[in-house]
Backbone as CSV, one residue per row, in Angstrom:
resi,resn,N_x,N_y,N_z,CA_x,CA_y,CA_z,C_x,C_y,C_z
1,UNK,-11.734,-8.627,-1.307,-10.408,-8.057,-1.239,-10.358,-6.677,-1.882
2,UNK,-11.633,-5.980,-2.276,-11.452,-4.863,-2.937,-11.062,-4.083,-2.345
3,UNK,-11.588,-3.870,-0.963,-10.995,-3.219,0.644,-8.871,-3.169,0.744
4,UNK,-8.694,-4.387,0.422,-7.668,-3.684,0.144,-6.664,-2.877,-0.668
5,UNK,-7.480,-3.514,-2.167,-6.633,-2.558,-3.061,-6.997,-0.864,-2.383
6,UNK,-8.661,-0.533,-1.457,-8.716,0.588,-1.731,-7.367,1.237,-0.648
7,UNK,-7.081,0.233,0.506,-6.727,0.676,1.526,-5.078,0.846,1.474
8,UNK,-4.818,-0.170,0.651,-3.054,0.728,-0.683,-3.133,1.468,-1.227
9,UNK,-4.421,2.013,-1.529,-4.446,3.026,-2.630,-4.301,4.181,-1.294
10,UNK,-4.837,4.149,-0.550,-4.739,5.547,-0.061,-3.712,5.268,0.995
11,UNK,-2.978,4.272,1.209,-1.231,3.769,1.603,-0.848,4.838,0.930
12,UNK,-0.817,4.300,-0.302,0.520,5.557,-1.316,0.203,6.344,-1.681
13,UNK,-0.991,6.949,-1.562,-1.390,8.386,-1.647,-1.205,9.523,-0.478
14,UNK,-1.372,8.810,0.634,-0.069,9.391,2.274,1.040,9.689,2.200
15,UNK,1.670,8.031,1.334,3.134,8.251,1.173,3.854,9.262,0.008
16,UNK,3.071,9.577,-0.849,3.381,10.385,-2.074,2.974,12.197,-1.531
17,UNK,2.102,12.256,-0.447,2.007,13.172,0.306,3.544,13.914,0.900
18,UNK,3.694,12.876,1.748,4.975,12.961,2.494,6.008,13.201,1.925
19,UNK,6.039,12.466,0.721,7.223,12.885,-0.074,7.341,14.188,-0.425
20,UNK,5.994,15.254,-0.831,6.012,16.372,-1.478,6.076,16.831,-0.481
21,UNK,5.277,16.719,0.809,5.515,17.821,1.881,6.497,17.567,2.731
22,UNK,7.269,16.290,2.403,8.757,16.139,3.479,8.679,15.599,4.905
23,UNK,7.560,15.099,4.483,7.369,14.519,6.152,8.066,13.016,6.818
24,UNK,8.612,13.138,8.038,9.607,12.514,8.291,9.918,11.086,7.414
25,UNK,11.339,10.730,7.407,11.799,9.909,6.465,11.041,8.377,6.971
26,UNK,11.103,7.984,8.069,10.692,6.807,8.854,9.148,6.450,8.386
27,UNK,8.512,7.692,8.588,7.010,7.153,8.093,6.768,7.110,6.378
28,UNK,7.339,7.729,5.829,7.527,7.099,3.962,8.183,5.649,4.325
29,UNK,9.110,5.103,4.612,9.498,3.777,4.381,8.345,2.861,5.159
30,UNK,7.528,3.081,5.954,6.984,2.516,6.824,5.398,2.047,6.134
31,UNK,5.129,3.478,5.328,3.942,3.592,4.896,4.197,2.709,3.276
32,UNK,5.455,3.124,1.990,5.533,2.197,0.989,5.744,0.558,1.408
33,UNK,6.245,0.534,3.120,6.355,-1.525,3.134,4.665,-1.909,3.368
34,UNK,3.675,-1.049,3.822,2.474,-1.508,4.382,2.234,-1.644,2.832
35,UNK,1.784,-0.411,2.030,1.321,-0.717,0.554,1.615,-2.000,0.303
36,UNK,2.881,-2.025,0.108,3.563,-3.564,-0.674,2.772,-4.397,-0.353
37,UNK,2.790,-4.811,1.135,2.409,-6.111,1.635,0.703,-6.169,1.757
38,UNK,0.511,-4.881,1.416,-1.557,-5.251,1.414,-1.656,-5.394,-0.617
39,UNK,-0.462,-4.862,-1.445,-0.741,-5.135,-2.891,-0.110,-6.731,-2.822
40,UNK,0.817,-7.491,-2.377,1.419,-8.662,-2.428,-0.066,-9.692,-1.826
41,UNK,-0.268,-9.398,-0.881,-1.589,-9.869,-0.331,-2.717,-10.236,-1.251
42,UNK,-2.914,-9.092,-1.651,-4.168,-8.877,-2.535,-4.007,-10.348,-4.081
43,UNK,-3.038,-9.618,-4.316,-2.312,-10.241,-5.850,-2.246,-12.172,-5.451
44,UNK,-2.006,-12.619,-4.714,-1.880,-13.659,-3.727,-3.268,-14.528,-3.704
45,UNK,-4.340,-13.484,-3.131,-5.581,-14.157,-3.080,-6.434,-14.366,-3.773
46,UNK,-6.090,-13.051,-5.364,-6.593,-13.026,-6.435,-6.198,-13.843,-7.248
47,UNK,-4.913,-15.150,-7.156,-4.693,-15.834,-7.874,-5.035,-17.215,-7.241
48,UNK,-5.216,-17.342,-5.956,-5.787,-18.827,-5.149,-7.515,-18.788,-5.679
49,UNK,-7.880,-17.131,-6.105,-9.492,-17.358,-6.058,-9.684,-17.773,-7.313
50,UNK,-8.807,-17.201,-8.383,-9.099,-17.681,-9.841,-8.937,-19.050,-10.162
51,UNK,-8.158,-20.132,-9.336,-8.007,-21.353,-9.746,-8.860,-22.268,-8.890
Protein backbone atom coordinates (compact mmCIF):
# COMPACT_ATOMS: atom_id res chain seq x y z
CA UNK A 1 0.00 0.00 0.00
CA UNK A 2 2.98 2.30 -0.08
CA UNK A 3 1.88 3.04 -3.81
CA UNK A 4 -0.75 4.70 -2.43
CA UNK A 5 0.29 6.91 0.15
CA UNK A 6 2.80 7.88 -2.80
CA UNK A 7 -0.08 8.36 -5.26
CA UNK A 8 -2.02 11.01 -2.51
CA UNK A 9 0.93 12.46 -2.07
CA UNK A 10 1.23 13.69 -5.45
CA UNK A 11 -3.03 13.93 -5.38
CA UNK A 12 -2.38 17.00 -3.17
CA UNK A 13 0.55 18.20 -4.49
CA UNK A 14 -1.67 18.86 -8.06
CA UNK A 15 -4.25 20.06 -5.90
CA UNK A 16 -2.12 22.61 -3.88
CA UNK A 17 -0.76 23.48 -7.45
CA UNK A 18 -4.11 24.52 -8.62
CA UNK A 19 -4.84 26.33 -5.82
CA UNK A 20 -1.71 28.70 -6.31
CA UNK A 21 -2.06 28.79 -9.99
CA UNK A 22 -6.05 28.97 -9.96
CA UNK A 23 -6.81 26.29 -11.95
CA UNK A 24 -10.37 25.52 -12.49
CA UNK A 25 -12.52 25.14 -9.30
CA UNK A 26 -14.06 21.52 -10.35
CA UNK A 27 -10.68 19.85 -10.66
CA UNK A 28 -9.39 21.04 -6.88
CA UNK A 29 -12.63 19.47 -5.42
CA UNK A 30 -12.24 16.48 -7.60
CA UNK A 31 -8.56 16.01 -7.04
CA UNK A 32 -8.81 16.72 -2.66
CA UNK A 33 -12.05 13.78 -2.81
CA UNK A 34 -9.50 11.28 -4.79
CA UNK A 35 -6.64 12.11 -2.01
CA UNK A 36 -9.19 11.43 0.77
CA UNK A 37 -10.40 8.24 -0.46
CA UNK A 38 -6.80 6.69 -1.52
CA UNK A 39 -5.59 8.23 2.41
CA UNK A 40 -9.09 6.59 3.96
CA UNK A 41 -8.14 3.44 1.94
CA UNK A 42 -4.74 3.24 2.89
CA UNK A 43 -5.44 3.98 6.79
CA UNK A 44 -8.22 1.06 6.45
CA UNK A 45 -5.80 -1.60 5.26
CA UNK A 46 -3.09 -0.54 7.51
CA UNK A 47 -5.26 -1.33 10.38
CA UNK A 48 -6.90 -4.93 8.99
CA UNK A 49 -2.94 -5.69 8.34
CA UNK A 50 -1.82 -4.86 11.89
CA UNK A 51 -4.39 -7.14 13.59
Amino acid sequence: MNILKWLGGLVISIWLAAIIFRIGNSLIHNLITVAAIIFIIDLLYNKEKST
